[in-house]
C-alpha positions in Angstrom: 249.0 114.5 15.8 247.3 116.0 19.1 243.3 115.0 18.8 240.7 116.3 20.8 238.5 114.6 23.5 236.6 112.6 20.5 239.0 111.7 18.6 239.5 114.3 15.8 242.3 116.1 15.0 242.3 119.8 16.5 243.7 123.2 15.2 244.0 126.8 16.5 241.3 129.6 15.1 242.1 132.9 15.1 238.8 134.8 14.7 237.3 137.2 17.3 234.6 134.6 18.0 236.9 132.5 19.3 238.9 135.2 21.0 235.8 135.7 23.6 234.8 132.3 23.7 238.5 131.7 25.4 237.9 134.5 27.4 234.7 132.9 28.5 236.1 129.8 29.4 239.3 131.3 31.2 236.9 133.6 33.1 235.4 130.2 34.1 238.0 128.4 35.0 239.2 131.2 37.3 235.6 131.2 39.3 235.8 127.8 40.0 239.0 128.3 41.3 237.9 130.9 43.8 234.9 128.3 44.6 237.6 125.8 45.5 240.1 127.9 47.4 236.6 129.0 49.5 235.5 125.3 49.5 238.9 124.0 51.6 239.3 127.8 53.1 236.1 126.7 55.2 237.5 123.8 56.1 240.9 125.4 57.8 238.9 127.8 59.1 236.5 124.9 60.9 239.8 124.0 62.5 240.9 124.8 66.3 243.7 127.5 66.6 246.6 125.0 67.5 245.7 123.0 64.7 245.8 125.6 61.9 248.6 126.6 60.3 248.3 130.3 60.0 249.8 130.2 56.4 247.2 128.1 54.4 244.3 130.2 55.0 245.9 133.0 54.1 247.5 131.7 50.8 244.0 130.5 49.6 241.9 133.8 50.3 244.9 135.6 48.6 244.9 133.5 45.8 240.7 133.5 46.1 241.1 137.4 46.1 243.6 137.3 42.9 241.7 135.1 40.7 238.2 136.8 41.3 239.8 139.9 40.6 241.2 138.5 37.4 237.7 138.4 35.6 237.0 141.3 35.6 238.6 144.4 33.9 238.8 147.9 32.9 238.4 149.7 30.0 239.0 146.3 27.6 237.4 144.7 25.6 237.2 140.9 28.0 236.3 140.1 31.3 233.2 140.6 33.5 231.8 143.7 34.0 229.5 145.2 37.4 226.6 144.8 35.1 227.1 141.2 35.3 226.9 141.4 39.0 223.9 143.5 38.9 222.1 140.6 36.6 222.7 138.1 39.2 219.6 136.6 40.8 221.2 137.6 44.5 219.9 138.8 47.4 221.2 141.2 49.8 224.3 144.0 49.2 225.7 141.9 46.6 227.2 145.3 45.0 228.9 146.4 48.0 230.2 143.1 48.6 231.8 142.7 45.4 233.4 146.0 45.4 235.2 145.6 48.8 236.7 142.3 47.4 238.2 144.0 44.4 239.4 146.7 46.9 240.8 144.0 48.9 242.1 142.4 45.9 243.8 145.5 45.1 245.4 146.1 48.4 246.9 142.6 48.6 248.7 143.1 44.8 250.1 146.5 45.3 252.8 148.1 47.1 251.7 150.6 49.4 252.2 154.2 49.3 252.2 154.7 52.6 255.0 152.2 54.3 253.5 152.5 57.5 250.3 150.8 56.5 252.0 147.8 55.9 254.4 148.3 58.9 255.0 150.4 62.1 258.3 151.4 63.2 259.2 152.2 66.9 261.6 152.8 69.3 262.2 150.8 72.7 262.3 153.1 75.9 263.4 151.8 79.3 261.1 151.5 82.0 260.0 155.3 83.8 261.1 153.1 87.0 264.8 152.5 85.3 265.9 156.1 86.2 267.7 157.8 83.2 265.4 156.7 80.3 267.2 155.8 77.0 266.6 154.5 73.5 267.1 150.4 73.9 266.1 149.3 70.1 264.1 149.3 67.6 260.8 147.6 67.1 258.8 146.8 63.9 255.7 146.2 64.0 253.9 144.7 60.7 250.2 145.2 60.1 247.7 142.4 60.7 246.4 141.3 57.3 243.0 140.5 58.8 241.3 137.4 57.3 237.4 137.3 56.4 235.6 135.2 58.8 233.8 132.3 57.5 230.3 134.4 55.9 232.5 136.3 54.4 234.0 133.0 52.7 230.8 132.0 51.7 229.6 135.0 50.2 232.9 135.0 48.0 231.9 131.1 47.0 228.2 131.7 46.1 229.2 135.0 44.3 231.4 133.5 42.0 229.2 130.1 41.8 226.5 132.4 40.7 229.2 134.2 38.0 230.8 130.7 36.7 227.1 129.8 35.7 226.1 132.3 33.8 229.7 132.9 32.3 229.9 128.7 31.2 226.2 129.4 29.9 227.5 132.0 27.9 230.4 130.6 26.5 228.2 127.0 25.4 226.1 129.9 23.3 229.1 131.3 22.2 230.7 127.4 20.7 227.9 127.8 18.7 228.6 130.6 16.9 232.5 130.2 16.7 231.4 126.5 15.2 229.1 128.3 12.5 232.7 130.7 12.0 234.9 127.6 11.1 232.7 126.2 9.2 233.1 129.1 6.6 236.9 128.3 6.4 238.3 126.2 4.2 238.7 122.2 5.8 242.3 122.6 2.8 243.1 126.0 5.1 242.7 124.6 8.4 244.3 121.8 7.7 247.7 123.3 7.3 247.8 124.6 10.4 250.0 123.4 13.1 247.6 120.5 15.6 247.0 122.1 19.1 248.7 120.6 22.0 246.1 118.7 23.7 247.2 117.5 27.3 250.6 118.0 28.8 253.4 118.6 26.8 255.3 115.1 25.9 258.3 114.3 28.2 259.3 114.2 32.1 261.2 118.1 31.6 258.3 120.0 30.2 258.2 121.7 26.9 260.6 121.3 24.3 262.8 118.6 27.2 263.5 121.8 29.4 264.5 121.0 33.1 262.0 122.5 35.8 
């Protein structure tokens, strides 16, 4: 049987209490991971040119961009809302800030509508000096995805530092009242349902012995 940290055996609830307190501490989980891929985005960024390799720090402010936008939503019921940027005790355009991330968030996921945003197409001419001038090729040109520079980095950490504080404060206020919840359910009830998995899934292949 799968226990938790202390010990005790541990099964799913199903109430709406619990539904947000999950959303709480997925909404969490997601602004620490934009506080990490800032953390080590710094540091490639702190590195000369002909050391960096141009791909890492644009895989972690894509993924930084991804996850931030992740918490928050539109027209549901979970997730962060502007009013919980407004509530933050930050100084300066926070507002603005956040909005141009989500817009950059947005760029980054979807396709665009106009393909010559992403890239420019072109043809080759000879040289005026050549004589006749003819088409020689075809060039493409792909836009430069241009990467925040280091404030910009920061400003993404500290905004989602201030976020993951007062979303983990919320959801230890919230384990209070999906506690007081459970505690109106049955101990016979609960304890027919099926023990959580609590750690990796058993085996070297992954759930139910499946090959990666």
């Amino acid at each position: 049987m799968a226990t938790s940290s202390a010990g005790l055996p541990t099964v799913p609830l199903d109430l709406p209490s619990a539904q947000v307190l999950a959303d709480l501490a997925a909404t969490t989980a997601d602004l620490q991971f934009v506080m990490e891929c800032c953390k080590r985005l710094l540091t490639e960024l702190a590195r000369p040119d002909e050391e960096r390799d141009a791909v890492v720090p644009q895989a972690l402010w894509s993924a930084a961009l991804v996850a931030y936008g992740r918490c928050f939503t539109t027209g549901k019921r979970f997730g962060l809302s502007e009013a919980d940027v407004r509530s933050l005790p930050l100084q300066g355009e926070v507002m603005k800030f956040h909005k141009w991330v989500l817009a950059e968030r947005a760029r980054l996921t979807s396709h665009p509508a106009d393909p010559f945003s992403a890239a420019a197409v072109g043809a080759a001419l000879t040289r005026p000096e050549a004589g006749t001038r003819r088409v020689e090729g075809i060039a493409i040109l792909a836009a430069s995805r241009v990467l925040v520079d280091d404030q910009g980095v920061r400003q993404l950490g500290g905004l989602a530092s201030e976020l993951a504080k007062q979303t983990a404060e919320r959801a230890t206020a919230q384990q209070d009242t999906v506690l007081a919840d459970a505690q109106q359910i049955s101990v016979a009830k609960l304890s027919q349902l099926e023990p959580l998995q609590v750690g990796p899934p058993d085996g070297p292949d992954g759930p139910d012995g499946a090959e990666s």
